[in-house]
C-alpha positions in Angstrom: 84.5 123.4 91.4 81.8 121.6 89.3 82.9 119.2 86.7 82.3 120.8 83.1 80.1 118.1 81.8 80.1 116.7 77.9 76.8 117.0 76.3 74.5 114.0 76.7 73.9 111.7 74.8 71.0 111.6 72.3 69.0 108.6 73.5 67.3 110.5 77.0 66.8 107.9 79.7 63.1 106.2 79.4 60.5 108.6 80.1 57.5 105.9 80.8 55.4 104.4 83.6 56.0 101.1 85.6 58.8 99.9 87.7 61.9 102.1 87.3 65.1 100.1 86.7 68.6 100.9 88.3 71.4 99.1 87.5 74.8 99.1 89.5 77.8 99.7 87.8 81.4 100.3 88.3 82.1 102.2 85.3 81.5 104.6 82.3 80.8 101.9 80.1 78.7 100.1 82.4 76.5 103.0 82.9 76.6 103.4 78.9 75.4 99.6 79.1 72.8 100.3 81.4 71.6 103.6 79.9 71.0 101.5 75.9 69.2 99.0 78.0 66.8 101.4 79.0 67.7 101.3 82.7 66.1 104.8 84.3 69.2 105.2 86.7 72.5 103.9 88.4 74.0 103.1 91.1 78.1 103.7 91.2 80.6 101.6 92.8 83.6 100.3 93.1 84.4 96.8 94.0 81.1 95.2 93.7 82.9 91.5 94.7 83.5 93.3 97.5 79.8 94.6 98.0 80.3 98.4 96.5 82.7 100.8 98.1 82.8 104.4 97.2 83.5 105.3 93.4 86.7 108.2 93.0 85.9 112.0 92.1 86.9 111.2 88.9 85.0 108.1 87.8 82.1 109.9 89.3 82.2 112.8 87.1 83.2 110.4 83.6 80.4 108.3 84.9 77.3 111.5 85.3 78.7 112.4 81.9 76.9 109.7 80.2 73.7 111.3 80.9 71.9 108.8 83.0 71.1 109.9 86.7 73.9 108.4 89.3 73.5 107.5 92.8 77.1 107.1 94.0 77.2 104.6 97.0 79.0 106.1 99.8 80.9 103.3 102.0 84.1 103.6 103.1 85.4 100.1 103.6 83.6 96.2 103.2 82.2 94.4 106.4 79.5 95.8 108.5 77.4 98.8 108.8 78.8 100.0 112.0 80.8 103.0 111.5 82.9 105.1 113.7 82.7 108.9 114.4 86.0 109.1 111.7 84.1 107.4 109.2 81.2 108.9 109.3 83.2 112.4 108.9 84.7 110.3 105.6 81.6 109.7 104.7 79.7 113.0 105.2 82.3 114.9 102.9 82.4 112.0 100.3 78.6 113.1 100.1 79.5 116.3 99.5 82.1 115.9 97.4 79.5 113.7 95.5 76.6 116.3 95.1 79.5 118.6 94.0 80.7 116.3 91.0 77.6 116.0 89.8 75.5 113.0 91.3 71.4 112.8 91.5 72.0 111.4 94.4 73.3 109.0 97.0 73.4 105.7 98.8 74.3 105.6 102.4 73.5 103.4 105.3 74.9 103.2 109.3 73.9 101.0 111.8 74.3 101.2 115.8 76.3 97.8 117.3 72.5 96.9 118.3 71.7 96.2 115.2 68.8 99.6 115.1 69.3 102.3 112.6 71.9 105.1 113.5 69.5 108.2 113.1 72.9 110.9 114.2 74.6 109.6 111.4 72.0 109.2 108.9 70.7 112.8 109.5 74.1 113.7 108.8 74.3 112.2 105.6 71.3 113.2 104.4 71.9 117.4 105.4 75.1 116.9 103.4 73.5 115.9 100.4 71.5 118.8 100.2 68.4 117.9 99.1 69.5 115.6 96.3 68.1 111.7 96.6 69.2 109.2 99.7 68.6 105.8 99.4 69.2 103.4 102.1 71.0 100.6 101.1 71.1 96.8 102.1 72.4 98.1 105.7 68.7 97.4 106.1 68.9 94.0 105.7 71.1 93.7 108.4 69.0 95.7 110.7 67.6 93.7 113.8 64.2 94.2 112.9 64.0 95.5 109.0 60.4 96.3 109.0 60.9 98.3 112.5 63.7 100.2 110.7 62.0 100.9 107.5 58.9 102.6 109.3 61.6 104.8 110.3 63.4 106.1 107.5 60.4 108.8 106.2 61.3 110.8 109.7 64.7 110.8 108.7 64.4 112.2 105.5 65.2 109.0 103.1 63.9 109.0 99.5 64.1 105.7 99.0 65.7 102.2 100.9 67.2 99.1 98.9 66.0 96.2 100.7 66.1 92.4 99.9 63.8 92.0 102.5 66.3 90.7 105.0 67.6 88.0 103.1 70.7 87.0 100.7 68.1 86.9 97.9 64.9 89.7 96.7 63.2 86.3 95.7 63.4 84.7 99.4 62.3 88.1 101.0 59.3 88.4 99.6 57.1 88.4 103.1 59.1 90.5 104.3 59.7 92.8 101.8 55.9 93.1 101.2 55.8 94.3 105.2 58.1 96.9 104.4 56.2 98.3 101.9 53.4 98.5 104.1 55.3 100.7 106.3 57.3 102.5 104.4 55.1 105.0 103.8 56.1 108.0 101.0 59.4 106.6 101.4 60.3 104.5 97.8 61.1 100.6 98.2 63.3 99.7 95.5 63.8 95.4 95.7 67.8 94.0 95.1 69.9 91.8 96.5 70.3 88.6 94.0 67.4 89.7 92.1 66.6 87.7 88.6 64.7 88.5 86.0 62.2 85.9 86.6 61.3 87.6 90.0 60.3 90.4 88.3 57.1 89.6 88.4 56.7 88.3 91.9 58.0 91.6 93.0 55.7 93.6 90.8 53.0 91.9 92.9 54.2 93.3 96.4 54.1 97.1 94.9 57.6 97.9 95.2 58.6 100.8 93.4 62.0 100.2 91.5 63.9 96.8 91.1 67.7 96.9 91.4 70.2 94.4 89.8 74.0 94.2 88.7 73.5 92.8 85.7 76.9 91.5 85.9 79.3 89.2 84.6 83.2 88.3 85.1 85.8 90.0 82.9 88.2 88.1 80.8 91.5 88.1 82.8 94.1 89.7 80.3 97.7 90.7 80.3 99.5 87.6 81.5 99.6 85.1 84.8 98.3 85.3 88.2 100.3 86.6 91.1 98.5 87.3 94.4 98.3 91.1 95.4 96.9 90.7 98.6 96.1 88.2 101.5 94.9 84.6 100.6 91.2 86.0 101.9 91.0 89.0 99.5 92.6 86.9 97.0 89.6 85.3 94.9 87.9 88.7 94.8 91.2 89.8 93.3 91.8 87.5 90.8 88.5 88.8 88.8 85.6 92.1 88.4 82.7 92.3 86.6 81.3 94.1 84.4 77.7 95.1 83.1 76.1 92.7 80.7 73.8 94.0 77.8 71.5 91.4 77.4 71.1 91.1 81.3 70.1 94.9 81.4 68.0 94.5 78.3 66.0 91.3 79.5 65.1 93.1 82.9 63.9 96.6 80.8 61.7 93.7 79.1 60.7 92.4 82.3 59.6 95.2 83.7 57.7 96.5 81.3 55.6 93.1 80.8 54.0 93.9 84.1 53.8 97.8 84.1 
């Protein structure tokens, strides 16, 4: 059953040319952040120290009740992009059940263990979201060849892809990500991946279509002392989250519209 959604808010998302900003959040709030910043959409997660996994029914619907478009991220567990026929079942109903509580779209990615796109399950995901926006996300970046892959993704039926260009950082991927424009054809290229404000411009330059960023910051830790919940590898990410920073969201609206 859909979600019976609140009204939204007064102040619409921007309705101008230039660069379309999305910022990735974890919450309500943060999509609250991101919409007063004048960000044009989101991306939802949970556990961004972790790399984004899939957000709950629930946060998904409080979340699209803010009134900005969502893209909830559909990944079933950290690590690599190689999934197994079970996940990709998880994943083509958490698609569904995405579309069904409300979302503009999603963000999926699969890889085979060769390191090439994995067109079964990516036709898959993209039936099951009925018509609504698929971005590829940073699965890309792990591709063997991410300029081969990209050429790929408008026969597939992707929207969009969120590419660094292959490396940890937007701002280091430039070369390549200015390839993957080239080939990309009606398919979006939206740059992330580490991406600062002062790249902005750079990636202006290569004719990418959208810029993507956290705008993040650490929490405060409240309610008392430190006690490990989990394994001594998971335990950094534990100790901390973030959460979406105004000023980070506001400078890169600022950014962005400098060079429109």
């Amino acid at each position: 059953m859909a979600p019976s959604l609140r009204p939204a808010p007064s102040q619409a998302p921007r309705d101008a040319p230039g660069l379309a900003l999305e910022i990735a959040v974890g919450s309500p709030a943060g999509a609250l952040t991101a919409l007063e910043g004048g960000a044009d959409r989101v991306e939802l997660c949970v556990g961004l120290e972790l790399g984004g996994l899939t957000p709950s029914q629930g946060l998904l619907e409080a979340t699209v009740e803010i009134g900005l478009p969502v893209h909830a991220l559909i990944r079933p567990r950290p690590g690599d992009f190689v999934f197994s026929p079970s996940e990709v079942d998880v994943m083509e109903r958490e698609v569904r059940a995405a579309v069904a509580s409300g979302a503009a779209g999603v963000v999926v990615g699969a890889l085979r263990p060769d390191g090439t796109l994995d067109p079964i399950a990516l036709e898959r995901l993209v039936e099951a979201a009925g018509g609504r926006d698929v971005t590829l996300h940073r699965a890309i970046d792990q591709a063997q060849d991410p300029i081969v892959a990209a050429s790929q993704l408008h026969g597939l039926g992707i929207t969009r892809v969120l590419t660094s260009g292959g490396a940890s950082r937007a701002g280091d991927g430039l070369a390549t990500l200015a390839r993957i424009v080239e080939v990309a054809g009606p398919v979006e290229v939206m740059a992330g991946g580490g991406v600062d404000v002062s790249d902005v411009p750079a990636l202006r330059g290569l004719g990418v279509d959208a810029v993507h960023l956290s705008a993040k910051r650490t929490a405060e830790r409240a309610g008392g002392s430190w006690v490990s919940l989990g394994s001594q590898a998971t335990e950094a990410a534990g100790d901390s989250y973030f959460i979406t920073d105004d000023s980070i969201v506001m400078a890169a609206r600022k950014a962005l519209d400098a060079v429109a």
